[in-house]
Steps between C-alpha positions, in 0.01 A plus 500: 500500500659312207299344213350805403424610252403099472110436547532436865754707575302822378159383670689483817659831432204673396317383854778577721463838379168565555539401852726759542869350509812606336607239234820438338495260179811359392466470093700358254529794266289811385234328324180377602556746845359807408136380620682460887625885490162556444342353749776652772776202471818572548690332226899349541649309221676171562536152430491229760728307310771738582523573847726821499196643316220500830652648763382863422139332434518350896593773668279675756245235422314351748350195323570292167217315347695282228251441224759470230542205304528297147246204506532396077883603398648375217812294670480340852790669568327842551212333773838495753669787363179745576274284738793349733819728471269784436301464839860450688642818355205731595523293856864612519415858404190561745677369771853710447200805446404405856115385332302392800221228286578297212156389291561252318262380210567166395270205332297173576770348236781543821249238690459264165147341490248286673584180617145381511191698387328510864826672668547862438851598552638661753738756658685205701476198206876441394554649122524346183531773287504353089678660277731818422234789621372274793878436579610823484196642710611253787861535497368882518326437783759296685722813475211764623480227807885509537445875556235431743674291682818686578317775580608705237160705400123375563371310229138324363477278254180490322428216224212605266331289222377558154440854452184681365360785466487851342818576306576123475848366347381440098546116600169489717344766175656193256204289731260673476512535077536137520203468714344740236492281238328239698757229443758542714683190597433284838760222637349208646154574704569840581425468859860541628501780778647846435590747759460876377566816605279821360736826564340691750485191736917471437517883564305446826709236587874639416298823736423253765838344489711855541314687741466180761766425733382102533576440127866572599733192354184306403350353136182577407234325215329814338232350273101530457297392803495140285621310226279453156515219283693593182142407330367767698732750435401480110118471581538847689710635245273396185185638736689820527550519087130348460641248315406109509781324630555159254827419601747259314577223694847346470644210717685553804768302378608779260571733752726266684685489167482877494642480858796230341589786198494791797764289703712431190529828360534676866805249550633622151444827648242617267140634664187388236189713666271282325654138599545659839096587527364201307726306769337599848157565357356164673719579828337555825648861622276548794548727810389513863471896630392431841852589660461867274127510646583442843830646593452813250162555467503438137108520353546430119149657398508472118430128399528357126182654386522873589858461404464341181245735436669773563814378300312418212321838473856674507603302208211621320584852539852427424376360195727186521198243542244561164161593625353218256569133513729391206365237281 
């Protein structure tokens, strides 16, 4: 597994284990992995920017599940050096390792968005992927198919969507503070559709995805059973705080100038997290699952309420969301 000790990469670690399997995590340095050795991990250090480093991680390894990744670096130049290069070097190592399946975790930024709010995307719609991370997801995924399709090692694609749930990245925390205070900001009408993905649906699916022989060489949506409005996203979230949601509403228009900064200061090479959000925020990123349902089973049981719910009351005991509304 790489990406742990990330958020995802430690859930998925942490389950693996209880069903019994041998894991190897491929980590970055010391810190951070001591919770893995405690669960049972085995722990190999390496970077997948340098490829002479993960050699000794692949071998006598059955399976990879590739969770690791930057999403908000501080210079474009990093999304290629660790999303794109990084998946082709651990490609190169598992199959000179002899690695039989190659899981690869990539993004609904490699597909781009919606071209029209009635049409979910799909496995088989051509990509636009915008921007460096998107970009650097697909050309990611164009190698993993490369792979595939010389029959070099067995490989899965799977293309998740926003993230949630217990032991969330401190961006979707940074929401729910905002949501808090009972002014966060909404662009345009709020009813643009968002695709999302609590953890233990992804961690069913990336299950789903290794252990059946149909998802061989395929691509794969992994997402709740449907998309939510991003105005229902903050109701849930502001039920979940019992807060009353009074939202500040701010032209649509000013996050397609967000969008305009984003593409400037990507093609300067800089990456501004908060031009980059702002800028998609009335974007329809909206995902069909019915090829994950029907060719792998895939049952996503936790929907945005028990999710949300359950994300919300692990922030609490974290203490990183105040247990009172701030004035």
């Amino acid at each position: 597994v790489t990406g742990a000790p990330g958020w995802l990469g430690t859930k998925l670690v942490e389950c693996l284990i209880k069903e019994g399997k041998k894991v190897r995590c491929l980590a970055l340095s010391s810190m951070n992995s001591e919770p893995l050795k405690a669960m049972g991990a085995e722990i190999v250090y390496g970077d997948i920017t340098k490829k002479e480093t993960l050699f000794a991680a692949c071998e006598g390894i059955k399976s990879i599940i590739h969770a690791a990744g930057i999403i908000h670096p501080k210079k474009i130049k990093e999304f290629y050096q660790i999303n794109t290069e990084g998946t082709r070097n651990l490609l190169e190592a598992a199959v000179s390792k002899k690695v039989k399946k190659f899981i690869y975790v990539s993004s609904n930024s490699a597909q781009g968005c919606n071209k029209q709010r009635s049409e979910l995307m799909k496995e088989d719609q051509q990509e636009h992927p915008e921007k460096g991370y998107g970009k650097s997801k697909y050309k990611a995924e164009q190698i993993v198919k490369e792979y595939q399709q010389r029959r070099l090692i067995q490989t899965v694609i799977l293309r998740p969507c926003w993230f949630y749930g217990p032991g969330q990245p401190e961006r979707m925390t940074k929401l729910m503070n905002m949501i808090k205070s009972g002014r966060p900001i909404i662009f345009g009408d709020g009813k643009n559709l968002r695709s999302m993905t609590y953890i233990d649906n992804l961690i069913q699916g990336i299950r789903l995805a290794e252990n059946k022989e149909i998802s061989v060489g395929k691509t794969y949506w992994i997402a709740d059973k449907r998309p939510y409005q991003t105005i229902e996203i903050y109701q849930e979230i502001a039920k979940q705080l019992g807060v009353e949601l009074r939202p500040r509403r701010v032209p649509k228009i000013l996050s397609c100038c967000s969008e305009k900064a984003d593409d400037v200061f990507q093609f300067l090479g800089i990456y501004s997290i908060n031009f980059h959000v702002a800028g998609e925020m009335v974007k329809d990123i909206a995902c069909d699952i019915s090829n994950a349902e029907e060719e792998l089973v895939y049952n996503p049981k936790i929907a945005l309420s028990e999710g949300m719910k359950n994300s919300v009351m692990w922030a609490k005991k974290q203490n990183l969301v105040p247990l009172t509304p701030r004035l």
